[in-house]
DOPAGU-332526 format. One record per residue (C-alpha): residue number from 1; residue in three letters; x, y, z. Coordinates in steps of 0.5 Angstrom, whole numbers, always signed. Layout:
<atoms>
<NUM 'ALA' <X Y Z>>
...
</atoms>
This chain:
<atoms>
<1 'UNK' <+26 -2 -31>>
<2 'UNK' <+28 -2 -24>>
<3 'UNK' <+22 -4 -21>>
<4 'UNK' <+22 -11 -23>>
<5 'UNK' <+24 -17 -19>>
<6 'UNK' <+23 -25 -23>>
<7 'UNK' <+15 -24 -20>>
<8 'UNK' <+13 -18 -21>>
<9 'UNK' <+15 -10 -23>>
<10 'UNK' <+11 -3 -21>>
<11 'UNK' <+9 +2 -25>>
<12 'UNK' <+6 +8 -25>>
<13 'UNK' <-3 +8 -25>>
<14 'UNK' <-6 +8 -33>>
<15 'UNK' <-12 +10 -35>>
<16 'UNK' <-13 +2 -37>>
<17 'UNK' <-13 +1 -29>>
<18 'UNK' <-20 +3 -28>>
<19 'UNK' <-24 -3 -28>>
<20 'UNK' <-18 -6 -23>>
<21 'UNK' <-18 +1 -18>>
<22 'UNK' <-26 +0 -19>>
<23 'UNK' <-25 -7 -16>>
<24 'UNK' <-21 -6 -11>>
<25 'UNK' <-23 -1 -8>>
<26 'UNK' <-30 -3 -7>>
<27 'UNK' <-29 -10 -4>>
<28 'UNK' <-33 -8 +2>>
<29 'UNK' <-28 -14 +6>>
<30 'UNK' <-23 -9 +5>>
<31 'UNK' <-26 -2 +7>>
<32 'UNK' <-25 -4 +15>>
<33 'UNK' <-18 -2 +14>>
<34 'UNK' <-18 +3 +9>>
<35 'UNK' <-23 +8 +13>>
<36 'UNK' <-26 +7 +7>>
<37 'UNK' <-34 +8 +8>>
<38 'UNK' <-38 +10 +1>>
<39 'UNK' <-37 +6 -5>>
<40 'UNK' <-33 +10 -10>>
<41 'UNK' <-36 +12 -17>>
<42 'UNK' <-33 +10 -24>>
<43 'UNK' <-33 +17 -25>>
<44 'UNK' <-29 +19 -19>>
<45 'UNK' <-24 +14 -20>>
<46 'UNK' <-23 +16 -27>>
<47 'UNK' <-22 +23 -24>>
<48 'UNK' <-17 +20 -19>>
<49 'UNK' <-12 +17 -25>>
<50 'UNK' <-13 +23 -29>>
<51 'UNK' <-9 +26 -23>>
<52 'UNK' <-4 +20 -20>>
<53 'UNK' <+1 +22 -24>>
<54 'UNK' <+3 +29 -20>>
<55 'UNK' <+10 +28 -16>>
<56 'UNK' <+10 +26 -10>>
<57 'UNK' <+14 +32 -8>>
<58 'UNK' <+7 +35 -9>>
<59 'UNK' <+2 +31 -8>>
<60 'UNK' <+6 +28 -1>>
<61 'UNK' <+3 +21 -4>>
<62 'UNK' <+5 +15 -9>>
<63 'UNK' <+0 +9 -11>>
<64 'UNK' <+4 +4 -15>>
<65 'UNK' <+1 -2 -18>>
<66 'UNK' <+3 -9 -17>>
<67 'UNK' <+4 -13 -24>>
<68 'UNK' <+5 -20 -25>>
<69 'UNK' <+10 -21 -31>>
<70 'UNK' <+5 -23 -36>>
<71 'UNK' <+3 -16 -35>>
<72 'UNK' <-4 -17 -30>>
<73 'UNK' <-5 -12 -24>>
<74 'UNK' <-5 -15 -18>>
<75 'UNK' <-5 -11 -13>>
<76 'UNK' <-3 -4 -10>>
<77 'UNK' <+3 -1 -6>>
<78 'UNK' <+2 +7 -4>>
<79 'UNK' <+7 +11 +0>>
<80 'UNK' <+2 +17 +4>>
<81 'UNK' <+4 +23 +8>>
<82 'UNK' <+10 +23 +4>>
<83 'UNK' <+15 +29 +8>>
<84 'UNK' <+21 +30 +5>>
<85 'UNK' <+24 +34 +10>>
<86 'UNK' <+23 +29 +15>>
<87 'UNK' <+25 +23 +10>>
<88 'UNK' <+19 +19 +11>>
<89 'UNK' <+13 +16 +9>>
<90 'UNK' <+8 +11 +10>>
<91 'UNK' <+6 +5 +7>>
<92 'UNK' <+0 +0 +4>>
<93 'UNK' <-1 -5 +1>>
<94 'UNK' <-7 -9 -2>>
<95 'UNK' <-6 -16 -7>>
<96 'UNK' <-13 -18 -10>>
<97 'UNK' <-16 -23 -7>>
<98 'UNK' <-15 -28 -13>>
<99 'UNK' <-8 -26 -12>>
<100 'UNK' <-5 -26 -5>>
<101 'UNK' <-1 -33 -2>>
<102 'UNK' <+4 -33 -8>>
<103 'UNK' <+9 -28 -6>>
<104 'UNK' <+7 -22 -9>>
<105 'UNK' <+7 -18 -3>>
<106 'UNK' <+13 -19 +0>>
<107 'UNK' <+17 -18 -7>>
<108 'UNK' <+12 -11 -7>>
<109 'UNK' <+14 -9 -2>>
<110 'UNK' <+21 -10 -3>>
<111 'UNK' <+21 -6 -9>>
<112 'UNK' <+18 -1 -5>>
<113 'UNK' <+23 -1 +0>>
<114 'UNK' <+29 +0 -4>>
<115 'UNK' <+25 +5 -9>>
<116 'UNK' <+25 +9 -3>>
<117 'UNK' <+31 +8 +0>>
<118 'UNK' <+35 +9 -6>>
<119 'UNK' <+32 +14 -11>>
<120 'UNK' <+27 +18 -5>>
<121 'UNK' <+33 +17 -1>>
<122 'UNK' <+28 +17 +6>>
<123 'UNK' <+30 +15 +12>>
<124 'UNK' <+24 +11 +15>>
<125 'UNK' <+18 +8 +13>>
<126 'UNK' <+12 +6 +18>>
<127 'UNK' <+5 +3 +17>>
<128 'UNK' <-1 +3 +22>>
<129 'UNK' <-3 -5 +22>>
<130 'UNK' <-10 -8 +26>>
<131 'UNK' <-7 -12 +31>>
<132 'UNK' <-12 -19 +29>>
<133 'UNK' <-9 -18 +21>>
<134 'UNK' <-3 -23 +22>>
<135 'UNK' <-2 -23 +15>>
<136 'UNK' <+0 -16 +15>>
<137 'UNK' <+4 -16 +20>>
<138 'UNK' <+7 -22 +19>>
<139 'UNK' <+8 -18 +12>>
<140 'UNK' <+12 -13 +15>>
<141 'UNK' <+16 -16 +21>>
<142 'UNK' <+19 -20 +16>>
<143 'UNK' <+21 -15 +11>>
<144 'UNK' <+24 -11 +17>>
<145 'UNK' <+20 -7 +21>>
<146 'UNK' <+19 -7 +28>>
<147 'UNK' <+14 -5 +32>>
<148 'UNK' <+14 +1 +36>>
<149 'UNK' <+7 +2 +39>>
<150 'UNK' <-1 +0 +40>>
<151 'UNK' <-7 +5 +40>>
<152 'UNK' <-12 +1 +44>>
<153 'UNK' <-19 +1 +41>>
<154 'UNK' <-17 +5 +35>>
<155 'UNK' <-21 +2 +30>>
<156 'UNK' <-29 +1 +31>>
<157 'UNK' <-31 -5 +28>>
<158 'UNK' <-38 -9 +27>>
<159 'UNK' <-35 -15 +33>>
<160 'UNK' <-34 -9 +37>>
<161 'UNK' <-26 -4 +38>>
<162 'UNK' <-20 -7 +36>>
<163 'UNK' <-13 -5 +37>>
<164 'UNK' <-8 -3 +31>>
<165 'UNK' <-1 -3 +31>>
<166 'UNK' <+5 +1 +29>>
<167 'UNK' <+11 -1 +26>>
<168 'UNK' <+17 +3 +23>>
<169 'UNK' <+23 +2 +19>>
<170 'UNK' <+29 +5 +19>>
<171 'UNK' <+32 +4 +11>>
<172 'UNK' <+40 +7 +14>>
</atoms>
């Protein structure tokens, strides 16, 4: 499998991933930087899985799930706005609560990255990252992406705008 690391492999979506997907995409802690406004039915992700396996040529997108070597779902790793044409992609990422601080993350990432850069054969990768998740950015940075810009009061909050950065990486 060429998705694996000691700590974690990816693979593709499964019907089995219901709960974690309907988990995941519910916690409200999250929503903020996802655009995501409405809860997501069990019926909708399940309609959603049953069409994650189209090809990323068609769909221009790629969810991926992150598993622990004893086969237990951590997380998620999604390339969006897929352009073969331009070699690029966006990326996102999101480890479960119970999950983040143990590397998975970084290790994710770095599966993905040289996924992309080895069998999709992109040239760049870039992600939209609030400016106050210093996690992500710190995330990112280290996996070496640099930061190419900042839209001012981008994202409304409840505490008021906040600003969000975009940060690229060019894979060779």
């Amino acid at each position: 499998m060429f998705l694996k690391s000691d700590l974690l492999y990816l693979r593709a979506l499964e019907s089995s991933d219901l709960e974690f997907l309907y988990q995941l995409e519910n916690n409200t802690a999250v929503w903020r930087v996802s655009n995501t406004i409405t809860p997501y039915s069990k019926e909708v992700l399940r309609l959603y899985l049953e069409q994650a396996t189209a090809d990323i040529y068609t769909a221009k997108q790629l969810r991926l799930m992150i598993c622990s070597p004893a086969h237990q779902p951590v997380g998620l790793v999604d390339l969006y706005d897929f352009e073969p044409l331009h070699q690029r992609a966006g990326v996102g990422i999101i480890i479960a609560e119970n999950f983040r601080q143990q590397r998975f993350a970084s290790h994710a990432l770095d599966l993905l990255l040289s996924y992309c850069q080895n069998f999709l054969m992109l040239h760049q990768v870039y992600c939209t990252i609030t400016a106050s998740n210093q996690a992500s950015l710190r995330l990112f940075q280290q996996a070496g992406f640099t930061t190419i810009g900042l839209r001012k009061q981008w994202m409304k909050m409840p505490s008021g705008w906040e600003d969000v950065m975009e940060l690229q990486k060019i894979l060779a």
